[in-house]
C-alpha angles and dihedrals in degrees: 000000000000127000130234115237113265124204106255125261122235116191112187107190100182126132094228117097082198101064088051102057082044099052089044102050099036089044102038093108092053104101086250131128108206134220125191131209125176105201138015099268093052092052088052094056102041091051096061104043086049109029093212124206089233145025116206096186128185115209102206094075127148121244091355111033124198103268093053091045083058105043079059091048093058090036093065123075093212088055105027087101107044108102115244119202108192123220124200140158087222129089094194105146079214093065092042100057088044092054094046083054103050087054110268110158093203139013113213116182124221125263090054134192106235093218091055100040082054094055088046081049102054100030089057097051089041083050090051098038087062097042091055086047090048086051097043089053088048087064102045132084116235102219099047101027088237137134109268127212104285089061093042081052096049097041097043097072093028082063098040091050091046087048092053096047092053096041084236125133126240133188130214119204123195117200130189115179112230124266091340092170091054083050097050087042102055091032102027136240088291082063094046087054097049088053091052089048092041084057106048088048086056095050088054088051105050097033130090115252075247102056122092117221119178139167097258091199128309102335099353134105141188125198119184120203125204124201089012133146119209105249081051096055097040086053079053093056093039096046079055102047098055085046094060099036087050102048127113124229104202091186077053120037102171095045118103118181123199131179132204121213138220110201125189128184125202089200083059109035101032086226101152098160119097092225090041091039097055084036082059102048085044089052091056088036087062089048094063102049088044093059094050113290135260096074137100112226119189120236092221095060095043109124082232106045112150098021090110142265120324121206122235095242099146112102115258 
C-alpha cells in the first residue's frame, strides 16, 4: 500500500513570462519538476489534471485574476488540497487576509528575495507531504496493513458514483472469517492475529493494484471492485476462499481458517445506493454463514432478494 516517492510539483500560474524563466533557472536545483501556466484558466486546468505538490499564484493577473483563481482552486474537490502560496507586488493588509480566507497556505511580496521564497518552498511541500501522511494513516488499519472503515465509507460511494458515470459495473464483497472466536479461544488472541494477517496477505496477493480491500470491522472484511462484472468478481472471492482455506500456519500447525463471502452486483441487483449497496452484499453474507459456511452466495440469486436487509446474527 505504500507509495513510492515521487519528485515534488511545482505549478506557477503567473502572467509574466519573466517570472517564469526566474523561478526556473534560480530554482532549478531545487528536486522540483515545474509546470507553467499563463493565465487562471489554464492553472485550473493544469492542477487538476496533474495534481501538483505546490501552487505558486500571482494575483495581478489579467481576465481571471488571482483571488478568483483561488477561490476555484478551494472550491474543487480534485484541487481543494493542493497548498497555494500567493504571490503579489502588493503589501495591502486587505489582500493578504483575503487571501488567508480563501485558503492560501502562505503570502510572498513582490519583489521577493529567492532564498526566502525557496525555504517557504520547501517548507510548504514538506508541510503538505506530513499532513497527507498523517491522513493516509488515518485511514489504515494498524494490524493488516489494510484500509479501515473510514476509508471503506468514504471509497464506496466515491467508486459507485465513478461506475455510474462511466456506465461501467462494479462489484462489493463482504467477508467474515469462521468461528473466529472458537479460533481465538482454543489458539489464543496471537493466533487470531496471525489469521487476520494471513488474510489480509492473501487479499494483496489475489486483487487487483485497483482494487480496495479494507477490515471492515474484527473479522470482517470488505473488498470493492471496480469495473467488475459479477462472474469476475465471484471467481475473486472464490480464488480467495480456497487461498485462505488452504493456507498453512507454521506457529500453528493444527489451526485451519476459512471465510464466507456476501457479493452484490450492481449489474444484477440495480443498488446503486452506497447504504443499500453494502445492506445487499450483508444480506448475502448472512446467507452464507447460514448454509454452512465457506462459501461465497450472491445477493442477486438469493430466494429473498429484495426483501430487505438481513442482519449477521449468527455467531462468527
Amino acid at each position: 500500500m505504500q507509495q513510492q516517492e515521487q519528485q515534488p510539483v511545482l505549478l506557477l500560474i503567473d502572467d509574466s513570462p519573466s517570472i517564469h524563466r526566474l523561478l526556473g533557472f534560480k530554482l532549478k536545483n531545487e528536486g522540483l519538476d515545474f509546470l507553467a501556466a499563463f493565465s487562471g484558466d489554464e492553472g485550473l486546468e493544469l492542477a487538476k489534471s496533474n495534481q501538483p505538490s505546490l501552487i505558486l499564484l500571482d494575483l495581478n493577473m489579467p481576465i481571471m485574476d488571482g483571488f478568483e483563481t483561488l477561490h476555484a482552486l478551494k472550491d474543487d474537490p480534485e484541487t481543494i488540497e493542493i497548498p497555494v502560496i500567493v504571490l503579489s507586488g502588493t503589501t495591502k493588509p486587505e489582500e493578504k487576509v483575503k487571501a488567508f480566507e480563501l485558503g492560501a497556505m502562505d503570502f510572498v511580496c513582490k519583489p521577493f528575495d529567492i532564498h526566502e521564497l525557496r525555504v517557504r518552498i520547501n517548507s510548504a511541500i514538506r508541510i503538505s507531504r506530513l499532513m497527507r501522511m498523517l491522513e493516509l494513516r488515518a485511514q489504515i488499519d494498524g494490524l493488516t496493513g489494510l484500509w479501515n472503515r473510514a476509508h471503506f465509507n468514504e471509497r464506496m460511494g466515491t467508486e459507485l458514483e465513478a461506475a455510474q458515470r462511466g456506465e461501467s459495473e462494479i462489484a462489493l464483497a463482504l467477508c467474515d472469517l469462521d468461528k473466529f472466536k472458537n479460533l481465538n479461544d482454543t489458539f489464543g488472541h496471537p493466533a487470531g492475529d496471525a489469521v487476520l494477517q494471513g488474510f489480509a496477505a492473501v487479499l494483496n496477493a489475489e486483487l487487483r493494484s485497483y482494487d480496495i480491500a479494507c477490515r471492515y470491522g474484527g473479522e470482517e472484511f470488505a473488498i470493492i471492485l471496480p469495473d467488475t462484472n459479477l462472474e469476475q468478481a465471484r471467481s475473486v472471492c472464490e480464488r480467495v476462499r480456497v487461498k485462505i482455506s488452504e493456507r498453512v500456519w507454521p506457529n500453528y500447525p493444527k489451526l485451519s481458517a476459512t471465510a464466507s463471502f456476501g457479493l452484490t452486483h450492481i449489474g444484477a441487483d440495480g443498488r446503486t445506493d452506497a447504504s443499500a449497496f453494502v445492506d445487499a452484499a450483508d444480506t448475502a453474507l448472512y446467507a452464507a454463514k447460514e448454509g454452512g459456511r465457506n462459501q461465497v452466495k450472491v445477493y442477486s440469486e438469493l430466494p429473498e432478494a429484495g426483501d430487505g436487509p438481513a442482519k449477521l446474527a449468527l455467531a462468527s
